[in-house]
PDB file of N, CA, C and O in Angstrom:
ATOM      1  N   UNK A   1      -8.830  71.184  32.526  1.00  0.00           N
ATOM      2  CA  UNK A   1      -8.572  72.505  31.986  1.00  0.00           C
ATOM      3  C   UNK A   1      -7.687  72.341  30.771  1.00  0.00           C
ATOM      4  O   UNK A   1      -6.620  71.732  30.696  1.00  0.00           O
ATOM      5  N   UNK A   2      -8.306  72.968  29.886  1.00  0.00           N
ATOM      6  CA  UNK A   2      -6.552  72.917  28.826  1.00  0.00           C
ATOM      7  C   UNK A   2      -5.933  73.921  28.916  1.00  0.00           C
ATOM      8  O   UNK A   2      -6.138  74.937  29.579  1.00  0.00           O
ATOM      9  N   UNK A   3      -4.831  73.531  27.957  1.00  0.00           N
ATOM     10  CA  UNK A   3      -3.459  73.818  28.279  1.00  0.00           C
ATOM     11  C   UNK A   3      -2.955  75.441  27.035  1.00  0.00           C
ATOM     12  O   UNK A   3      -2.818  75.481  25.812  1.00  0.00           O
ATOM     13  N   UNK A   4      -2.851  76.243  27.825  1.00  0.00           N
ATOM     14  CA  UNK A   4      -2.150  77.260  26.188  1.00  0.00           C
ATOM     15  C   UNK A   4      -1.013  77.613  27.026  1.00  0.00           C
ATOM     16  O   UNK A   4      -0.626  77.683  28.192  1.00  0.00           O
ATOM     17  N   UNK A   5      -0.597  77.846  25.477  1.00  0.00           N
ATOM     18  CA  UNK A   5       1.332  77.649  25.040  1.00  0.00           C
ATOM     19  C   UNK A   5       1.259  79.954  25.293  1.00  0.00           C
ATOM     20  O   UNK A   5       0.439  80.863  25.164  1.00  0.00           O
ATOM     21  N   UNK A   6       2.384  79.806  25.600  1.00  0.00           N
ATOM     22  CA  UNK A   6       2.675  81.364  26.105  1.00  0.00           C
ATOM     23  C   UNK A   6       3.348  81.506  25.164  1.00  0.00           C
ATOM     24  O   UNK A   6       3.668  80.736  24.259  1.00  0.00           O
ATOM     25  N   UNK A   7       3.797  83.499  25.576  1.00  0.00           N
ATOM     26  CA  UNK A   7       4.394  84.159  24.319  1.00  0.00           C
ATOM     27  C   UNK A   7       6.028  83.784  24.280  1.00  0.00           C
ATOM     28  O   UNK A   7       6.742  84.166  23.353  1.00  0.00           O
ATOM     29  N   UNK A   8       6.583  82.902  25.522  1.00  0.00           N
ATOM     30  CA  UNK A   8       7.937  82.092  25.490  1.00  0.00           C
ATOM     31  C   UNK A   8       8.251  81.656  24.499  1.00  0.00           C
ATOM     32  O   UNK A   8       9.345  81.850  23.968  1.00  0.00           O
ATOM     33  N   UNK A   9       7.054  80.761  23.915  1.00  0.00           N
ATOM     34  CA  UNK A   9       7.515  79.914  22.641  1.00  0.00           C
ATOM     35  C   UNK A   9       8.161  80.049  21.826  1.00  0.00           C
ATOM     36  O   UNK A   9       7.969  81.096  21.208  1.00  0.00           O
ATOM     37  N   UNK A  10       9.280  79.143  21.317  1.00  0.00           N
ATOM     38  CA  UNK A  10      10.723  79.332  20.622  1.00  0.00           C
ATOM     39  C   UNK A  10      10.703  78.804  19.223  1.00  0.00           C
ATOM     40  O   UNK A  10      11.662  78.685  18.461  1.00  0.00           O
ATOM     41  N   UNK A  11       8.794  78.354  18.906  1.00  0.00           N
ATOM     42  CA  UNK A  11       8.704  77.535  17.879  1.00  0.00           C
ATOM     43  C   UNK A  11       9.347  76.392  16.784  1.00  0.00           C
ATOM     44  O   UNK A  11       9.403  76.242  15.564  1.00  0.00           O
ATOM     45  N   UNK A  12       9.926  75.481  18.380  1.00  0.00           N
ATOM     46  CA  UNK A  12      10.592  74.404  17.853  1.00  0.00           C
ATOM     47  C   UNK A  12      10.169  73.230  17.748  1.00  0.00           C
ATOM     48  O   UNK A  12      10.922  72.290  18.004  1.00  0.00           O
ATOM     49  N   UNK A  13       9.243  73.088  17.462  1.00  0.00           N
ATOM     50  CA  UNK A  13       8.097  72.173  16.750  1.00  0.00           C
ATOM     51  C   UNK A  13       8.091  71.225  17.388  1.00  0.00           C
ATOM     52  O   UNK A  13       7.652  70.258  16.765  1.00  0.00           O
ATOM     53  N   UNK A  14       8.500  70.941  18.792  1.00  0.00           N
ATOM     54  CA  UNK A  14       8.452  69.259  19.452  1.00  0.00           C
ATOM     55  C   UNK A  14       6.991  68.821  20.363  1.00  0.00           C
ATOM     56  O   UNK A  14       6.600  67.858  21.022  1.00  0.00           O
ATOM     57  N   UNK A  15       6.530  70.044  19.982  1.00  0.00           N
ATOM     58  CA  UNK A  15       4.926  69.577  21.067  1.00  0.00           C
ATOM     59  C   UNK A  15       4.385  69.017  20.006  1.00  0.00           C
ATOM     60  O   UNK A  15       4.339  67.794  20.137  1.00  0.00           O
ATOM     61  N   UNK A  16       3.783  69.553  18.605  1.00  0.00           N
ATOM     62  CA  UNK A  16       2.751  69.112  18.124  1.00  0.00           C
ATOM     63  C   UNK A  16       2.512  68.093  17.435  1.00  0.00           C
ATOM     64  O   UNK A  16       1.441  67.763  16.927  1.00  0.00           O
ATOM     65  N   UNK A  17       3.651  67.499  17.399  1.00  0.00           N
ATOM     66  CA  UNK A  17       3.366  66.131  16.496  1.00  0.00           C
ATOM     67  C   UNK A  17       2.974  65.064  18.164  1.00  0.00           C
ATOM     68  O   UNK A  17       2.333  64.037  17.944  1.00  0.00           O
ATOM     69  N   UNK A  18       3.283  65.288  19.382  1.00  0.00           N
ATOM     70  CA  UNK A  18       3.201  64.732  20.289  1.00  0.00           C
ATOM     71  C   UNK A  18       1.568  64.872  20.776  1.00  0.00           C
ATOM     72  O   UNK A  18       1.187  64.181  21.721  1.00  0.00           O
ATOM     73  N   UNK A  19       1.134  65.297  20.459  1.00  0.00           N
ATOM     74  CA  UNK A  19      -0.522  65.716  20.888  1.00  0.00           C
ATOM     75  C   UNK A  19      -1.115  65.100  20.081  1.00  0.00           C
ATOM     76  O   UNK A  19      -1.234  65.176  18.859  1.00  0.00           O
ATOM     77  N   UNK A  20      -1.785  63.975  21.431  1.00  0.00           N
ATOM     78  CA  UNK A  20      -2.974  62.932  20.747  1.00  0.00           C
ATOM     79  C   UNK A  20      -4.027  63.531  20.390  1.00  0.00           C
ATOM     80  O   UNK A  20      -4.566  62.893  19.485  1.00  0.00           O
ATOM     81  N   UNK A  21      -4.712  64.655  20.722  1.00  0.00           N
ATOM     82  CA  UNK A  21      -5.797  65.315  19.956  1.00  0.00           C
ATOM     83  C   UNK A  21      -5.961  65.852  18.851  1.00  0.00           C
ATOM     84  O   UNK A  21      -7.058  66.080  18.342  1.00  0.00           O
ATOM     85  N   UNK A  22      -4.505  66.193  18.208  1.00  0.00           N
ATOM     86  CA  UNK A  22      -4.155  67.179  17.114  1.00  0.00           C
ATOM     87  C   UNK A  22      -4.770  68.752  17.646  1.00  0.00           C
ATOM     88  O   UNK A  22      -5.423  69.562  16.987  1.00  0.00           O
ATOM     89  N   UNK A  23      -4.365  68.831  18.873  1.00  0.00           N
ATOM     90  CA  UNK A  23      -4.706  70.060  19.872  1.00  0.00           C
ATOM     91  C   UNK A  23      -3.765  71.118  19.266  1.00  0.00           C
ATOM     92  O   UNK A  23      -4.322  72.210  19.380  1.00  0.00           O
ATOM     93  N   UNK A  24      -2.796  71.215  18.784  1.00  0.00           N
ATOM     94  CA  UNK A  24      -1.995  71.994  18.737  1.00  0.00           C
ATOM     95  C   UNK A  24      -1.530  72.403  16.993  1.00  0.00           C
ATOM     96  O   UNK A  24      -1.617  71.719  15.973  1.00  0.00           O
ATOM     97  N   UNK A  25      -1.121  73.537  17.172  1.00  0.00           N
ATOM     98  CA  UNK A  25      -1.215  73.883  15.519  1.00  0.00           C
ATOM     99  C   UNK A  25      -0.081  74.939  15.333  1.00  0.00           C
ATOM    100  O   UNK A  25       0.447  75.201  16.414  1.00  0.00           O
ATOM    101  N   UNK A  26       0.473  75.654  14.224  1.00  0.00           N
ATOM    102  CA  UNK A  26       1.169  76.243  14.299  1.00  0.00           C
ATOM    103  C   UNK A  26       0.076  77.503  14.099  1.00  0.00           C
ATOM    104  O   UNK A  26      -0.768  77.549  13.204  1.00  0.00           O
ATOM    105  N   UNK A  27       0.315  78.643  15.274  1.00  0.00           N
ATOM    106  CA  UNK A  27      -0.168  80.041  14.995  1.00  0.00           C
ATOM    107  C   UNK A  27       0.826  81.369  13.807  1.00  0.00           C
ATOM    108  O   UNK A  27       1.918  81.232  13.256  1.00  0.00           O
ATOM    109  N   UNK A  28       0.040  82.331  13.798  1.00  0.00           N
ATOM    110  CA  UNK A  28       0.430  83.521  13.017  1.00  0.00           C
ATOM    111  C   UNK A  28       1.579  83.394  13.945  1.00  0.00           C
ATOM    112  O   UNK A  28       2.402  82.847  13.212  1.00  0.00           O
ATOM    113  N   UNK A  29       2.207  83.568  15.197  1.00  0.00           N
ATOM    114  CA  UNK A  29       3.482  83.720  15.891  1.00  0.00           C
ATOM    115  C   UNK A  29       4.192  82.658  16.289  1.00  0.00           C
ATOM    116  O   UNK A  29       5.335  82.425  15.895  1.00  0.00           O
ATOM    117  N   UNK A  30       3.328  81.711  17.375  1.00  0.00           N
ATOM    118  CA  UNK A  30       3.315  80.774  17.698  1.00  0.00           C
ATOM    119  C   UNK A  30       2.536  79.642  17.869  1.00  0.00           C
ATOM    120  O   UNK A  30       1.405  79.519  17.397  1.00  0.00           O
ATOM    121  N   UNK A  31       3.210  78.677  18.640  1.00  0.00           N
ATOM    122  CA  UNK A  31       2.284  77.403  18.266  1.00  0.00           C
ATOM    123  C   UNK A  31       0.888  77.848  18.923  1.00  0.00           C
ATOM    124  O   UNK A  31       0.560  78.994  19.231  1.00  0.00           O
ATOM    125  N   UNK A  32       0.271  76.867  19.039  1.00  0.00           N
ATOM    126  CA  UNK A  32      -1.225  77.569  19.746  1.00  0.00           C
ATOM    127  C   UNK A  32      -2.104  76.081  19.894  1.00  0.00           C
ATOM    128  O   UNK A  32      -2.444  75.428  18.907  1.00  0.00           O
ATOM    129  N   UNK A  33      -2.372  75.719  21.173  1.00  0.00           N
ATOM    130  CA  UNK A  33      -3.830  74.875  21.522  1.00  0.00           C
ATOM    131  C   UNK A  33      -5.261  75.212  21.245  1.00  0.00           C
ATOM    132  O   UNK A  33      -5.717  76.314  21.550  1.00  0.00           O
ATOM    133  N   UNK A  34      -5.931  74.335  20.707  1.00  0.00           N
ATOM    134  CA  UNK A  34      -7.440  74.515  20.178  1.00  0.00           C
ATOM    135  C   UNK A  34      -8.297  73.991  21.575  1.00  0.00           C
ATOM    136  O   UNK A  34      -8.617  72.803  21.616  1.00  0.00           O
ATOM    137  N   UNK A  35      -8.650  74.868  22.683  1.00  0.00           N
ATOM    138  CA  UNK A  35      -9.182  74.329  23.818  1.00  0.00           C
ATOM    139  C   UNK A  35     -10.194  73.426  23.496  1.00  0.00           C
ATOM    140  O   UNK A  35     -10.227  72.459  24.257  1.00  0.00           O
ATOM    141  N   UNK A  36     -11.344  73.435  22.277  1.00  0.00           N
ATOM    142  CA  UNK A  36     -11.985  72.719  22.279  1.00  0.00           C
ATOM    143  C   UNK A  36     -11.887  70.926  22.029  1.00  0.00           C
ATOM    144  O   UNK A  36     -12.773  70.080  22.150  1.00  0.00           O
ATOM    145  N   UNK A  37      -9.960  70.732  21.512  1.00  0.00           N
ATOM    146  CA  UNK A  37      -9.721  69.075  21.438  1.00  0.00           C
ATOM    147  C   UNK A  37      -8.507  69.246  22.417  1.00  0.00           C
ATOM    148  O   UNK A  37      -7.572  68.527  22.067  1.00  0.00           O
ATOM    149  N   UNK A  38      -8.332  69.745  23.174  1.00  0.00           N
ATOM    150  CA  UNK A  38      -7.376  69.578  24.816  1.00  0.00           C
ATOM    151  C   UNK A  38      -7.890  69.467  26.154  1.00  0.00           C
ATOM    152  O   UNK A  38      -8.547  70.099  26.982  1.00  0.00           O
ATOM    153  N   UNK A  39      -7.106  68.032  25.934  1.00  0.00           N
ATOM    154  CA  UNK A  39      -7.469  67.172  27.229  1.00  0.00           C
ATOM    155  C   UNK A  39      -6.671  66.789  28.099  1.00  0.00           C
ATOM    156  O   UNK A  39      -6.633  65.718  28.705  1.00  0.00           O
ATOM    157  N   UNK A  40      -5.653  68.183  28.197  1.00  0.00           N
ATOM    158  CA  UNK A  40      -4.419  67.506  28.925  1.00  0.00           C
ATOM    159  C   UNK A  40      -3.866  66.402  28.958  1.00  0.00           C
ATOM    160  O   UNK A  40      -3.289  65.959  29.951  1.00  0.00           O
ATOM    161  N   UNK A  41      -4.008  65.665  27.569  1.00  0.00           N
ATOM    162  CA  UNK A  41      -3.488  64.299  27.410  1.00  0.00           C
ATOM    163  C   UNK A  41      -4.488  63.372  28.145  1.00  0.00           C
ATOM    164  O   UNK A  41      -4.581  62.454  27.330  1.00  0.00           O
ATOM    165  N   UNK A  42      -5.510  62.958  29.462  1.00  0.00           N
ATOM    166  CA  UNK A  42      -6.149  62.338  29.888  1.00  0.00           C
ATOM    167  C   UNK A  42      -6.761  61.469  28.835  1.00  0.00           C
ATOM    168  O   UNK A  42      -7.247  61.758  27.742  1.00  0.00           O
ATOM    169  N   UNK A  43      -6.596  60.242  29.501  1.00  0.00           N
ATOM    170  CA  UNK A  43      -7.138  58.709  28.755  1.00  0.00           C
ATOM    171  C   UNK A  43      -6.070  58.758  27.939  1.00  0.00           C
ATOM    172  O   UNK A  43      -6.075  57.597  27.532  1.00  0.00           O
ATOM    173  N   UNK A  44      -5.046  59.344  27.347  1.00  0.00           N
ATOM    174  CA  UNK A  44      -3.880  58.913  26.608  1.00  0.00           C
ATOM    175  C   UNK A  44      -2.575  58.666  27.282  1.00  0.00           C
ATOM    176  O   UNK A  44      -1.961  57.682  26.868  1.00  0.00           O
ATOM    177  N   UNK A  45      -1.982  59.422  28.318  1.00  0.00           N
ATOM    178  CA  UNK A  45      -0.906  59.544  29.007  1.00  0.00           C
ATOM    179  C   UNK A  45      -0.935  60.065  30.098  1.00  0.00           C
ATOM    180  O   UNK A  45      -1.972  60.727  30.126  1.00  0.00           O
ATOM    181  N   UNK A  46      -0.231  60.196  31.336  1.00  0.00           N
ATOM    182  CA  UNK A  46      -0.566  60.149  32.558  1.00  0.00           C
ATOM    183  C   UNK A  46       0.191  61.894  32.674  1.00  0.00           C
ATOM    184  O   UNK A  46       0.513  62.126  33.839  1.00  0.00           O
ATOM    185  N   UNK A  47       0.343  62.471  32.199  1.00  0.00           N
ATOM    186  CA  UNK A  47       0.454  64.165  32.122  1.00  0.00           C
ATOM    187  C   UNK A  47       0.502  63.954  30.603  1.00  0.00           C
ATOM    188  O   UNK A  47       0.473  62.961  29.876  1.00  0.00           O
ATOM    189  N   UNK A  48       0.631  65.971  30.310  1.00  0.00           N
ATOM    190  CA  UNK A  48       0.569  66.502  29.733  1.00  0.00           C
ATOM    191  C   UNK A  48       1.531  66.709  28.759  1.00  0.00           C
ATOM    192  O   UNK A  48       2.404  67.554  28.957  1.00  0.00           O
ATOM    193  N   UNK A  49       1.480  65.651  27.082  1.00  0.00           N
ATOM    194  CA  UNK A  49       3.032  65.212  26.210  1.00  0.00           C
ATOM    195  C   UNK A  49       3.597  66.762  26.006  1.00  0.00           C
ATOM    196  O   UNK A  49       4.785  67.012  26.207  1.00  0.00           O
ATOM    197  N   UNK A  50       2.695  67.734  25.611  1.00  0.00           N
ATOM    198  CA  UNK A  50       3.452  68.781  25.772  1.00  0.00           C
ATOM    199  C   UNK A  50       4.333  69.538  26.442  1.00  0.00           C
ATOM    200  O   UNK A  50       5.248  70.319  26.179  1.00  0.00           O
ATOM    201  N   UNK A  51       3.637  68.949  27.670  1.00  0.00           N
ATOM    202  CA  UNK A  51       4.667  69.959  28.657  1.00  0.00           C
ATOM    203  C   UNK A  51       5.632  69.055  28.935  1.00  0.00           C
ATOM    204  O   UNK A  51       6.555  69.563  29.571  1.00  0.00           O
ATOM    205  N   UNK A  52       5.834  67.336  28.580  1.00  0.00           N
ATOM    206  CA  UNK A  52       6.537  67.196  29.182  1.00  0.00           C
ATOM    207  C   UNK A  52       7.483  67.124  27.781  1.00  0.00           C
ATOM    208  O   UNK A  52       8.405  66.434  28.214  1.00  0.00           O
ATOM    209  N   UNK A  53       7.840  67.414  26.336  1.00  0.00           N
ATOM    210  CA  UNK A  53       8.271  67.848  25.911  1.00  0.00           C
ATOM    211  C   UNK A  53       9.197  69.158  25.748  1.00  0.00           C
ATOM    212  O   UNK A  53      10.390  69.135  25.446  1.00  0.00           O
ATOM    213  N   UNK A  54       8.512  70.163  25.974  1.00  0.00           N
ATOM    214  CA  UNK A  54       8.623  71.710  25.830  1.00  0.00           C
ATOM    215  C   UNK A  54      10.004  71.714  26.666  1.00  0.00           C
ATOM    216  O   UNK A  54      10.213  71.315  27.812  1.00  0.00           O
ATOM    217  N   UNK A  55      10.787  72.233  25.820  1.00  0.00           N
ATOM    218  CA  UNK A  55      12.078  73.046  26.330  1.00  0.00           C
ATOM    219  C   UNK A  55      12.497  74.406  27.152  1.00  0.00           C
ATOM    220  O   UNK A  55      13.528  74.809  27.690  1.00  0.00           O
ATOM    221  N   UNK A  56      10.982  74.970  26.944  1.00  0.00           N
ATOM    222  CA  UNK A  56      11.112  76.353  27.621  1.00  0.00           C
ATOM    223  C   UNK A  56       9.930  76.576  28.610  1.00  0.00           C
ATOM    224  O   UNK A  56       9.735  77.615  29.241  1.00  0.00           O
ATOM    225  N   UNK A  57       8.952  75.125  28.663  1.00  0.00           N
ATOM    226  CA  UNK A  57       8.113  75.091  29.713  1.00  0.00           C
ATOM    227  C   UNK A  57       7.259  76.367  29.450  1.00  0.00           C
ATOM    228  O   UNK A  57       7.490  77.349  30.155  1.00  0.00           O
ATOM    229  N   UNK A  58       6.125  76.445  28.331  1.00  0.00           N
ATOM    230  CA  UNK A  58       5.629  77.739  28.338  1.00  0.00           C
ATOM    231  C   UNK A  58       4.090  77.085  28.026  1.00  0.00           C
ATOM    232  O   UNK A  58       3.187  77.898  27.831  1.00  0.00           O
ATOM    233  N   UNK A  59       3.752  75.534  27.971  1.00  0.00           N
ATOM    234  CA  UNK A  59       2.819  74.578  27.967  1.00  0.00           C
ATOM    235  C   UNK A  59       2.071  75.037  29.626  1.00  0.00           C
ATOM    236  O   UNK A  59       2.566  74.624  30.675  1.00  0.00           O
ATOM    237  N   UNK A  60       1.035  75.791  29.589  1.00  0.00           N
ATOM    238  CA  UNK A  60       0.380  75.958  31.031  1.00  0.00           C
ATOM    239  C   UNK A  60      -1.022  75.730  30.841  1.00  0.00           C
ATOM    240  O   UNK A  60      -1.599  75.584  29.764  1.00  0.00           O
ATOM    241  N   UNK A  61      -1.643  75.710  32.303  1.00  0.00           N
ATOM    242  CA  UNK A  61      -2.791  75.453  32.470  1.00  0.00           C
ATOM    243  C   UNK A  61      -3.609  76.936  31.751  1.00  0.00           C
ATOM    244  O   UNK A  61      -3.187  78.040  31.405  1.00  0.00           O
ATOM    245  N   UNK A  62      -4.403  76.553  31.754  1.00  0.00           N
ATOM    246  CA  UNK A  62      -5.635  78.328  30.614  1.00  0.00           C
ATOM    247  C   UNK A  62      -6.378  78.102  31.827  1.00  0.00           C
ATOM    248  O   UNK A  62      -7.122  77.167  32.122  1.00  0.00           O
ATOM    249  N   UNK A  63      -6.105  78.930  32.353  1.00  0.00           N
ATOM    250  CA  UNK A  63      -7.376  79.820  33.046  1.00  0.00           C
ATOM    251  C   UNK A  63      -8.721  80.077  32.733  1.00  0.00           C
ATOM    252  O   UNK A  63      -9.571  79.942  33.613  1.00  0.00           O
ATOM    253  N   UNK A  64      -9.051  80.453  31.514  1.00  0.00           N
ATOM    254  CA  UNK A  64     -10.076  80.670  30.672  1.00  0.00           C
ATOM    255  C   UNK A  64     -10.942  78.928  30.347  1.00  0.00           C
ATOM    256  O   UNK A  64     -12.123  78.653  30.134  1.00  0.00           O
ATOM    257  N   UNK A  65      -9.950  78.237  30.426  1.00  0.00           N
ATOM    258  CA  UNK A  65     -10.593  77.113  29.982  1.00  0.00           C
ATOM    259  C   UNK A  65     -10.965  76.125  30.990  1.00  0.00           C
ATOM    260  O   UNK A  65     -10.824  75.045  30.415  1.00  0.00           O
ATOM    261  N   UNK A  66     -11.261  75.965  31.874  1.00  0.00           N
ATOM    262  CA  UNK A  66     -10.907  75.249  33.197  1.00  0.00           C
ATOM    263  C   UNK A  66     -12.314  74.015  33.143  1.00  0.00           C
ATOM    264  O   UNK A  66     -13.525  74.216  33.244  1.00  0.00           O
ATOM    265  N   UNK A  67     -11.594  72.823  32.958  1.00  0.00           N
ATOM    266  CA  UNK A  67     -12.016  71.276  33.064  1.00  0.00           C
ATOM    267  C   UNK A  67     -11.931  70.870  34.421  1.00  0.00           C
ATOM    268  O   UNK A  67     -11.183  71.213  35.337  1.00  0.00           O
ATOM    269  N   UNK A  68     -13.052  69.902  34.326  1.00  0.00           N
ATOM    270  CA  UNK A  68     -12.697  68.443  36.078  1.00  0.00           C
ATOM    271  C   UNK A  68     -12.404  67.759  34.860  1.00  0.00           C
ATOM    272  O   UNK A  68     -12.582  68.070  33.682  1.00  0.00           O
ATOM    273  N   UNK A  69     -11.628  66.168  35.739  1.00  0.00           N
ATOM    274  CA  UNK A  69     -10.888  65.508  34.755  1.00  0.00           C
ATOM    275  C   UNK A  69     -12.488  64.374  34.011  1.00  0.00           C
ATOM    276  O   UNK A  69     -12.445  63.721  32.968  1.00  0.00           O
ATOM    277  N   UNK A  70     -13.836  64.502  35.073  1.00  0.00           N
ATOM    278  CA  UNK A  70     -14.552  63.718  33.884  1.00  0.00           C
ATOM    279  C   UNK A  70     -15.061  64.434  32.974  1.00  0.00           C
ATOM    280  O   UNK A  70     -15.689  63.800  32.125  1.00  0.00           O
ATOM    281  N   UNK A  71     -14.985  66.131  32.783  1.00  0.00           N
ATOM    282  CA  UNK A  71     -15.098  66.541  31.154  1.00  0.00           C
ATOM    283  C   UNK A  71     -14.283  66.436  30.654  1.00  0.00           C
ATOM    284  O   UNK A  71     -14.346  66.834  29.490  1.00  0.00           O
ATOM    285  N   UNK A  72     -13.115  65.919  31.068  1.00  0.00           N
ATOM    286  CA  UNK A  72     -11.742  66.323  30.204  1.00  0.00           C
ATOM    287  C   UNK A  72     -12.222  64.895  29.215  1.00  0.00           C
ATOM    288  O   UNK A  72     -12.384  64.972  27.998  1.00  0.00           O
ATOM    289  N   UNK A  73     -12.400  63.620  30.022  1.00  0.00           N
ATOM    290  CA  UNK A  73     -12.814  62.432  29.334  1.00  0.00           C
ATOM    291  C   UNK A  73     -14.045  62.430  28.795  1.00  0.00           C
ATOM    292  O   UNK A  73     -14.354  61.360  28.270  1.00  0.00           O
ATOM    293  N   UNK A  74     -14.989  63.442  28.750  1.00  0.00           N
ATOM    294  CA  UNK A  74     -15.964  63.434  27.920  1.00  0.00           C
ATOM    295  C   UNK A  74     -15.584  64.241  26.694  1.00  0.00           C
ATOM    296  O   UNK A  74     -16.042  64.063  25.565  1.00  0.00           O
ATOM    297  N   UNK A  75     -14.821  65.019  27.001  1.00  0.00           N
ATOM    298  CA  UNK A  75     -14.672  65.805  25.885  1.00  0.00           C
ATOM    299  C   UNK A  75     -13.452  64.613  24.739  1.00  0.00           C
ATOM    300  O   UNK A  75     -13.318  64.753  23.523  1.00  0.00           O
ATOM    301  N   UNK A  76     -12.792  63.616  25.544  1.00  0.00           N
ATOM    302  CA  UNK A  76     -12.109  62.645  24.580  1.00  0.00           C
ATOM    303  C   UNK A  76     -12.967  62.020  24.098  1.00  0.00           C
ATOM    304  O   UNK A  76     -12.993  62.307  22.901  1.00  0.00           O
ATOM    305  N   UNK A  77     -13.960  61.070  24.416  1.00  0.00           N
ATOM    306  CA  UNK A  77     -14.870  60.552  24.023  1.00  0.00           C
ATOM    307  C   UNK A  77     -15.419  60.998  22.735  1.00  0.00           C
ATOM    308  O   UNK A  77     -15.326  60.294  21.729  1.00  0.00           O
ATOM    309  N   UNK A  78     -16.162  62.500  22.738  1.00  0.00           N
ATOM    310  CA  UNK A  78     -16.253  63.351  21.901  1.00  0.00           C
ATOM    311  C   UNK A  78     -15.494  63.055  20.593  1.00  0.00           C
ATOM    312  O   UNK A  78     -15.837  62.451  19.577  1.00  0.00           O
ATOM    313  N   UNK A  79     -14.388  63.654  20.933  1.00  0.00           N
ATOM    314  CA  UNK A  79     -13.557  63.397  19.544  1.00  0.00           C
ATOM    315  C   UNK A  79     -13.458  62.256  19.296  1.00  0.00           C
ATOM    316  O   UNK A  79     -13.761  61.818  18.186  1.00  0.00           O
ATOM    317  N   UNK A  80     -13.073  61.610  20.133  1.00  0.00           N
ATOM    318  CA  UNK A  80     -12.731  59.881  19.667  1.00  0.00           C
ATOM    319  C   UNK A  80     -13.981  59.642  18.840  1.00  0.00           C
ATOM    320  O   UNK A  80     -13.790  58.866  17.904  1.00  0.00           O
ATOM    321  N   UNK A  81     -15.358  60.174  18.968  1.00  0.00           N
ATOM    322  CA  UNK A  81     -16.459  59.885  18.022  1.00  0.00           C
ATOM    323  C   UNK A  81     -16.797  60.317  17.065  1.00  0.00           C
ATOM    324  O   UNK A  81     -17.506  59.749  16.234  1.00  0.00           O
ATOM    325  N   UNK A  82     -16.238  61.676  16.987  1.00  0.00           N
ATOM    326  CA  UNK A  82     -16.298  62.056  15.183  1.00  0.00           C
ATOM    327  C   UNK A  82     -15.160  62.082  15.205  1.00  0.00           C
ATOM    328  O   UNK A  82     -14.812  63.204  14.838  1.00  0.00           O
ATOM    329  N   UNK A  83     -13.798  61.086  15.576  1.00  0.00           N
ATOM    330  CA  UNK A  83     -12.892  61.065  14.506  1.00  0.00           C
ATOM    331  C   UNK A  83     -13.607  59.887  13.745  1.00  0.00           C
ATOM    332  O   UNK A  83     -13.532  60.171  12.549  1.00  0.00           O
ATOM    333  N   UNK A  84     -14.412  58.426  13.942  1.00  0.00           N
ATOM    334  CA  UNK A  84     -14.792  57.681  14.185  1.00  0.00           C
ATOM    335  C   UNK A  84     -16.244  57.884  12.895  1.00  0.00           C
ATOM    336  O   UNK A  84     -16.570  57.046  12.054  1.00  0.00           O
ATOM    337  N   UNK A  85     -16.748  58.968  13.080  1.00  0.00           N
ATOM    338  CA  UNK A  85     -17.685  59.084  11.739  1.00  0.00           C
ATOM    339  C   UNK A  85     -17.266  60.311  10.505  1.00  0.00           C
ATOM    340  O   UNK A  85     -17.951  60.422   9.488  1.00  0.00           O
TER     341      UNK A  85
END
């Protein structure tokens, strides 16, 4: 499943340079995850660098988006292949 950032966010910039997907971006308010390159960190780190960053813990599971962990690794694969072409 990926992960979106709530309206908590204090926009102190320590998640997104930490996200191996470049999942994360700065929004019109706040930061904001692109569900389509979040992979809960899987095949990179053993949880989630965001959340285990985040100071105000507002890094949650999306409901809306809900992965098993072998799409989560297909969907890395994915990117890993057009970062790649």
């Amino acid at each position: 499943m990926s992960l979106r950032i709530t309206d908590e966010c204090i926009n102190c910039d320590v998640c997104e340079p930490v996200c191996p997907n470049t999942a994360i971006h700065q929004g019109e308010f706040i930061y904001e995850i692109d569900p389509s390159r979040c992979t809960e960190c899987v095949g990179h780190f053993d949880v989630p660098q965001c959340q285990e960053v985040c100071p105000v813990e507002c890094c949650l599971p999306d409901p809306e988006h809900v992965e098993t962990r072998p799409q989560l690794l297909a969907k890395l694969e994915h990117l890993q292949q057009e970062a790649t072409t």
